[in-house]
C-alpha positions in Angstrom: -51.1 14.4 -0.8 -51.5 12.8 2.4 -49.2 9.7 2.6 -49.1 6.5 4.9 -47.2 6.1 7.8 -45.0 3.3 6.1 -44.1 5.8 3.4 -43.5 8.6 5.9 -40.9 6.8 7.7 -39.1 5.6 4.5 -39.1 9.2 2.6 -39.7 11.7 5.4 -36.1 12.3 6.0 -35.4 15.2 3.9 -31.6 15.7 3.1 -30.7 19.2 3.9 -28.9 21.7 1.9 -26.1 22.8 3.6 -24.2 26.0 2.6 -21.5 26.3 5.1 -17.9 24.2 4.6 -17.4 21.5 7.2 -14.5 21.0 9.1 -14.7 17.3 8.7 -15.5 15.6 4.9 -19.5 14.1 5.8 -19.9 10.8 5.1 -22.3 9.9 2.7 -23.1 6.6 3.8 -25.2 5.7 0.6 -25.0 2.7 -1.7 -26.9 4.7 -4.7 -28.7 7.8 -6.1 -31.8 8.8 -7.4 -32.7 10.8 -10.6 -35.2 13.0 -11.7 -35.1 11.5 -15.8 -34.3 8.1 -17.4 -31.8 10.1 -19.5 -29.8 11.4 -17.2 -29.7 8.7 -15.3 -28.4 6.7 -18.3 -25.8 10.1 -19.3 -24.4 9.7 -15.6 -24.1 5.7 -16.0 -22.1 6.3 -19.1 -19.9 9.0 -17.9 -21.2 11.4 -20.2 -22.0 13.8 -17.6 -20.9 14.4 -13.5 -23.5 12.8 -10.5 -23.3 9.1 -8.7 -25.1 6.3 -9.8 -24.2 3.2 -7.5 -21.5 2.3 -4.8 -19.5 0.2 -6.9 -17.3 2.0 -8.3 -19.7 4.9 -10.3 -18.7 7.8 -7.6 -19.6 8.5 -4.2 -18.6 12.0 -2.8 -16.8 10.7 0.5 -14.6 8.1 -1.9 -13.9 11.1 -4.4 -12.5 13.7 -1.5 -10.3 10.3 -0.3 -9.4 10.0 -4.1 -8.9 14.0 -4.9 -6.5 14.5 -1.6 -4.5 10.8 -2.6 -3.6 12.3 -6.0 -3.1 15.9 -4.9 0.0 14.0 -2.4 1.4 11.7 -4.9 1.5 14.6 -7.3 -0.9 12.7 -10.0 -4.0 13.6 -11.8 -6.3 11.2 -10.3 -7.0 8.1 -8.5 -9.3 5.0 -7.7 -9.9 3.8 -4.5 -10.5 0.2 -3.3 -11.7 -2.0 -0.5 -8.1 -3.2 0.2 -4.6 -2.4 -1.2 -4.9 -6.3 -2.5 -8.0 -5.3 -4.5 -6.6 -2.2 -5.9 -3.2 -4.3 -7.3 -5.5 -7.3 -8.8 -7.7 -4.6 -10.1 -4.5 -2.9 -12.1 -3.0 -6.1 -12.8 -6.1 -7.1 -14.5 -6.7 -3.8 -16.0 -3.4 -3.8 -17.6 -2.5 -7.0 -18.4 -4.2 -9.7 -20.8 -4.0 -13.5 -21.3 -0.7 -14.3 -23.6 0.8 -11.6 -22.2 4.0 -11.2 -19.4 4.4 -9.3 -16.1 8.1 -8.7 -15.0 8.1 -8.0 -11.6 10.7 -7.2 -8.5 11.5 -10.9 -6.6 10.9 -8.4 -3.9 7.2 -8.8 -2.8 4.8 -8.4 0.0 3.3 -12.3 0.7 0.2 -11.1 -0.8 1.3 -10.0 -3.8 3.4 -13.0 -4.5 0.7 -14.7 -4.6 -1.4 -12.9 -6.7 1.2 -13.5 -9.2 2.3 -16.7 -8.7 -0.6 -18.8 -8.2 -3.8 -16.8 -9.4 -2.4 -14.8 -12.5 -1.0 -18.3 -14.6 -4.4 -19.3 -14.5 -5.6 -16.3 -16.5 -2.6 -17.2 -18.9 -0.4 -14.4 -17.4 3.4 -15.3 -17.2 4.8 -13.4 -14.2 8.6 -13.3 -14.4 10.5 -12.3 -10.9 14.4 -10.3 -11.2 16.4 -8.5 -8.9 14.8 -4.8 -9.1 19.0 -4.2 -8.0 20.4 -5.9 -11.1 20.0 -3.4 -13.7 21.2 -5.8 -16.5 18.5 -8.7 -15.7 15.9 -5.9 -15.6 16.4 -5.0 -18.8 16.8 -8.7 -20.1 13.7 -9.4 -18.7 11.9 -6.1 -19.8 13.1 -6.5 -23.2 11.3 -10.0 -23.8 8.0 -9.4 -25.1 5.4 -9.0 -24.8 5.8 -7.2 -21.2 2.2 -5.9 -20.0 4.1 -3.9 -17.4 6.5 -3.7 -14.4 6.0 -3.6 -10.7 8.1 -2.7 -7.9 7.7 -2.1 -4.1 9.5 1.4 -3.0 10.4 -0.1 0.3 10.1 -4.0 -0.2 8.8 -5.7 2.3 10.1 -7.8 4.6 13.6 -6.5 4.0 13.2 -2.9 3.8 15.2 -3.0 0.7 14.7 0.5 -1.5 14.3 0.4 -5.2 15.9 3.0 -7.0 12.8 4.1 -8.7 14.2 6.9 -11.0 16.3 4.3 -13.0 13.8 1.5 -13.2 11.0 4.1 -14.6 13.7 5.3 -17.4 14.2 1.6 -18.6 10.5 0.8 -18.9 10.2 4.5 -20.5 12.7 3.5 -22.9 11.2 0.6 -24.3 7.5 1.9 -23.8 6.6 -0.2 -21.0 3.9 0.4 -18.1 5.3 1.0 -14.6 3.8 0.5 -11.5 4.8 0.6 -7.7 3.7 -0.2 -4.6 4.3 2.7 -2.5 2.9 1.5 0.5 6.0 1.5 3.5 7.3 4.7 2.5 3.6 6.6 2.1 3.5 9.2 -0.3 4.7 11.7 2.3 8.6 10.4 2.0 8.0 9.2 -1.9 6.4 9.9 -4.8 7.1 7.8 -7.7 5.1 9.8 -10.4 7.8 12.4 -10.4 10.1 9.9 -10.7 8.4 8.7 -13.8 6.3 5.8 -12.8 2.9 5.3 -14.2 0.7 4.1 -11.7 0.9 4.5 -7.5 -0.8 1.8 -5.6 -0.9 1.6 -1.9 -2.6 -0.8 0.8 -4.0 2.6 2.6 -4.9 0.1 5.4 -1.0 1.3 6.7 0.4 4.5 7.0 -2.4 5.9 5.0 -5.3 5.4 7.4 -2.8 5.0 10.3 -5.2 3.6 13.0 -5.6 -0.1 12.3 -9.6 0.3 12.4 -10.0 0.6 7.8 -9.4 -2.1 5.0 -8.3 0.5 2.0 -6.1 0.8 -0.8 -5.9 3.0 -3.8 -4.5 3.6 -7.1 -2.9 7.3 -9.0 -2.5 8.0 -12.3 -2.9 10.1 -14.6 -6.4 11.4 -15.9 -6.4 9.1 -19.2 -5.6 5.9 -17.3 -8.3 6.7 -14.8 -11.7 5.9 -17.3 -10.0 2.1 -18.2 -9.0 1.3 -14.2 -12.5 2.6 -13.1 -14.2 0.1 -15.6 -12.3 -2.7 -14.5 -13.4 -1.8 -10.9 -16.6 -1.2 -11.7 -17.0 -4.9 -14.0 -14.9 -6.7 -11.1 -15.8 -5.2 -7.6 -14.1 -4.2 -4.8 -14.5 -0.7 -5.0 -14.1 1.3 -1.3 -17.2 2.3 0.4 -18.0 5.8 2.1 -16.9 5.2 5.8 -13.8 3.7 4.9 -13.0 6.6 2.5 -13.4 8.9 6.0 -11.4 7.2 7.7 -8.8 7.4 5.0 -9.0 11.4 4.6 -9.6 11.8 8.8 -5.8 9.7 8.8 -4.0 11.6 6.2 -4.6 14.6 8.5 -2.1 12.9 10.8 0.2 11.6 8.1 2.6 14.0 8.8 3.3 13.6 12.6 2.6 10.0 12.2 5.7 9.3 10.1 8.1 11.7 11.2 7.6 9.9 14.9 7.5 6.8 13.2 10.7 6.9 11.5 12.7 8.9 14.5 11.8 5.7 16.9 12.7 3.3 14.0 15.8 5.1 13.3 16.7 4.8 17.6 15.5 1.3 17.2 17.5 0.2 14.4 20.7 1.4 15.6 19.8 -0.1 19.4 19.6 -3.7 17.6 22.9 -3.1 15.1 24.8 -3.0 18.4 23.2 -5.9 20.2 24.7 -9.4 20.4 21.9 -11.1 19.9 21.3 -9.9 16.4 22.9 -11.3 13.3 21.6 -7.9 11.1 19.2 -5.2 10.5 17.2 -4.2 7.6 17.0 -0.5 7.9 17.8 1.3 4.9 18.6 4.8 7.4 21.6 2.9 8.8 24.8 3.2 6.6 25.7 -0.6 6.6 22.4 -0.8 5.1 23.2 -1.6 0.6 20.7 0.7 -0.5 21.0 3.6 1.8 22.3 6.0 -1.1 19.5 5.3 -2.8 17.2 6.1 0.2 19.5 9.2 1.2 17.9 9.9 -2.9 14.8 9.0 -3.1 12.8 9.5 0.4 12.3 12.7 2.2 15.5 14.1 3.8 16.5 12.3 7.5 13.7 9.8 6.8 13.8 6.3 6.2 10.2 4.4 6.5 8.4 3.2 9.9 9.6 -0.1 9.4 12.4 -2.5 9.8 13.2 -5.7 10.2 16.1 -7.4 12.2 17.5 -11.3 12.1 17.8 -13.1 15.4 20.3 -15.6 16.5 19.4 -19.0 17.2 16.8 -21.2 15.7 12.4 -21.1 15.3 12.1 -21.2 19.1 14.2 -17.9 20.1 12.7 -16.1 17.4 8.8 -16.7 18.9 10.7 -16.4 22.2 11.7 -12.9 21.4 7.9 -11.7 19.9 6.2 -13.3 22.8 8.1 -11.7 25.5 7.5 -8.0 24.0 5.1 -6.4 26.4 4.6 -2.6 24.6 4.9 -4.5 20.7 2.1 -6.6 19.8 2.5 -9.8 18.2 -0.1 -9.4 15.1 -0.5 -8.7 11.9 -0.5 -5.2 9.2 1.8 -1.9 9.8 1.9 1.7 9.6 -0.3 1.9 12.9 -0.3 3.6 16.3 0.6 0.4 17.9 4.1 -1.1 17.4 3.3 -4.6 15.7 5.9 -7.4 15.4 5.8 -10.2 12.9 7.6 -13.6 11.5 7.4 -12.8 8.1 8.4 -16.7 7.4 5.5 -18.0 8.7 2.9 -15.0 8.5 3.2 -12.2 5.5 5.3 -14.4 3.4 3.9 -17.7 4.3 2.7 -18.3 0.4 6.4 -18.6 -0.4 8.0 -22.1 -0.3 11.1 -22.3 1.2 13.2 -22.3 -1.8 11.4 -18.6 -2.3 11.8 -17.7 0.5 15.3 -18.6 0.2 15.7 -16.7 -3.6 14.1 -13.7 -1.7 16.6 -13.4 1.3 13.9 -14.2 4.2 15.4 -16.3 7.0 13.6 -17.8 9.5 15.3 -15.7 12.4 13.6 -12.1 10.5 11.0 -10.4 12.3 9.3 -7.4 11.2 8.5 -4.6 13.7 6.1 -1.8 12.4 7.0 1.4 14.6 3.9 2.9 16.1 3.5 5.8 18.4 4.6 4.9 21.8 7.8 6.6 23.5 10.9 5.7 21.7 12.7 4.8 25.1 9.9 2.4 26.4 10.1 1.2 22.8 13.8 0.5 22.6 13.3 -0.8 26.0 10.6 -2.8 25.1 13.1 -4.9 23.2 16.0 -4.7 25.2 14.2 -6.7 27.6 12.6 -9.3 25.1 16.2 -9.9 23.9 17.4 -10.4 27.6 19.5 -7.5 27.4 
């Protein structure tokens, strides 16, 4: 059957079957699918049988190689991926927990976060209780009021590099049959993995260290096989499932992940001990320096001699030296995320924690004088340079 031109151009490209492996995962840059029955059209919709029905969240082959690789490194059975590491945490949180019910969470959070659970969660009728993930007795108080949906930690808190020692807080929520989860996001699964410490569920913003370029939005979530069918539903009903080019750029970064780090946590290392010694700073948050208060439980928990690609440092003196010191950094950029080539310095005070009051801020340890510096990839001299001349020094 001869067909129009009109209908040439929209069917004519046929897809090819291709027999060899590629070097790089293709991108199948399509929202959905087509189907040769009704029924299995309807099987595939209901999970009843493998294929790809729509972008949201029903499968896409680029978003399942990103999801098969993030499980295979965080040592779980499966995963979801997201738009964003905030969609992938409001997705669990929603997933898990239920109106009537309570959240008890680290005081330790990204800004983000924070807000998730202190300003949208209470209108769903979700109680979000903060504790100090370091005060093993007011964990358990808090855990042991019911009912507790589930419990969330950040490895490596951010701002203050703070390390959670994972191992015990999974055993108490083990003990009294609570859900764990953990934001795994500074330390990347390459220095952690929480599952085999006994946590639950593994969320990450994989716009960091994951995709490593600054150029994706991403996050994603592990867990095991049986949790996977309940989170994927909630993605599916609430959005914010990734898309194909994003999942690309995910795997084409994890190729890197590696290298990345260890260069990232060698300068960080050279850079935290450069500011320890300078006069201009009151203290560093670095949990591979030994004055650091968790830095037996990061000698533990992350992979030997490395300690994150981030740190954080207070400066003496008042608003104006602080945003004197960012804005004379020539090689660090001023701006926001981490986990990038680029070495990115921030006031957490007035940028990733700005949702906090100042009475939060306070409860959380975040002074006006901290900055945050994301290590990137640049020479660690010029680096530690870079800063040595910023601090007039």
């Amino acid at each position: 059957m001869t067909h129009s031109f009109a209908t040439r151009a929209v069917h004519g490209a046929v897809v090819p079957e291709v027999k060899q492996r590629p070097a790089s995962v293709p991108i199948y840059q399509t929202s959905t699918w087509g189907f040769d029955t009704s029924e299995e059209y309807a099987a595939v919709l209901r999970c009843e049988r493998p294929g790809h029905v729509y972008g949201r969240g029903y499968g896409n082959p680029t978003v399942e190689a990103f999801e098969a690789v993030m499980s295979s490194l965080e040592g779980t059975e499966a995963a979801v991926a997201y738009a964003s590491g905030t969609a992938a945490i409001h997705a669990l949180t929603t997933c898990l927990a239920s109106s009537g019910e309570r959240v008890v969470s680290s005081r330790e959070l990204y800004g983000g976060t924070f807000a998730l659970f202190d300003q949208v969660l209470p209108r769903y009728g979700i109680e979000v209780v903060l504790v100090d993930p370091h005060d093993e007795a007011a964990v358990a108080a808090a855990l042991e009021e019911a009912p507790t949906a589930f419990f969330y930690a950040e490895t490596i808190a951010n701002p203050l590099c703070s390390v959670a020692d994972l191992a015990i807080l999974a055993e108490m929520c083990r003990e009294r049959g609570i859900i764990s989860v953990v934001d795994n996001t500074f330390a990347s699964p390459y220095l952690c993995t929480p599952a085999a410490l006994g946590f639950d569920y593994v969320a990450h913003s994989a716009t960091k260290y994951i995709g490593g370029h600054s150029d994706v939005l991403a996050g994603v979530v592990c867990c095991t096989a049986e949790n996977r069918p309940a989170l994927r539903g909630t993605t599916i009903e609430t959005g914010g499932a990734m898309q194909p080019f994003d999942a690309w750029l995910c795997v084409r970064g994890l190729e890197t992940l590696v290298v990345r780090v260890e260069r990232q946590c060698q300068t960080a290392l050279e850079l935290a001990r450069f500011l320890a010694e300078h006069p201009r700073i009151v203290v560093v948050h670095y949990p591979g320096l030994p004055s650091h208060p968790h830095h037996s439980v990061a000698l533990r928990e992350l992979r030997a001699g490395l300690f994150g690609g981030t740190l954080s440092f207070e400066v003496a003196g008042d608003a104006y030296e602080v945003a004197k010191v960012c804005e004379s950094l020539e090689i660090a950029m001023l701006g926001a995320s981490l986990g990038g080539t680029h070495t990115l310095v921030t006031h957490p005070s007035s940028t990733t924690h700005r949702q906090l009051d100042a009475e939060a801020r306070r409860v959380a340890g975040i002074p006006d004088g901290l900055v945050r510096v994301s290590v990137g990839l640049e020479d660690t001299t010029d680096v530690i340079g870079d800063f040595a001349q910023a601090l007039g020094g």
